[in-house]
N, C-alpha and C positions, 0 to 999 in steps of 0.2 A: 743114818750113817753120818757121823762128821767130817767136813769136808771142811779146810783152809777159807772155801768162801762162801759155804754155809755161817762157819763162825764169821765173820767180817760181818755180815749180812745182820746175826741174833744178837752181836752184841755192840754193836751201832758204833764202833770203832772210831774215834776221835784222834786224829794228830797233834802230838802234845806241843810242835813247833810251830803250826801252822793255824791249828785247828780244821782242819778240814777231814770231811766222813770221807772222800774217797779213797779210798786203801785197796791196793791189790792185790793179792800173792802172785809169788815168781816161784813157780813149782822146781826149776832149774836150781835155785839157790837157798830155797825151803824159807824165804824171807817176807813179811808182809811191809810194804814199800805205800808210801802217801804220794799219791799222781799229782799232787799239786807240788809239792816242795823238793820229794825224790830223798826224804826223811828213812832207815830202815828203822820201821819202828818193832820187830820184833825179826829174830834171826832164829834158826834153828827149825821151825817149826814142822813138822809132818805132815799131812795131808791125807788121811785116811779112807780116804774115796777109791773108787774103783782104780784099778791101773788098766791101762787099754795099751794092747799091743798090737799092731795089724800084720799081720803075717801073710806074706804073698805065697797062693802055691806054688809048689818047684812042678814045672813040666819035665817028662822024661821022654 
C-alpha cells in the first residue's frame, strides 16, 4: 500500500532549498514539509494508507 511516508522513505526525498533528506508529511494539510528549513516542498498530496477512526461505545 502507498502511504505519504512510505514514498518519502523509497524515494530518498532531497530539499531543493536546503538539501536535507529529512521530510515529513502533515496528513492535516496533505503537504510534505523539510524539518530542517520548514521548505513545503510538495502541496496536495494524499496518503493512501489505511484511515483509522476510533469509535467509543455509546452505553445505554
Amino acid at each position: 500500500m502507498v502511504t505519504a511516508n512510505n514514498l518519502i522513505k523509497a524515494e530518498k526525498l532531497v530539499c531543493p532549498n536546503c538539501g536535507s533528506t529529512d521530510i515529513v508529511f502533515d496528513p492535516e494539510r496533505g503537504e510534505l514539509v523539510c524539518r530542517h528549513c520548514g521548505l513545503v516542498i510538495e502541496e496536495h498530496v494524499m496518503d493512501l494508507g489505511p484511515e483509522w477512526r476510533h469509535s467509543a461505545a455509546r452505553r445505554h
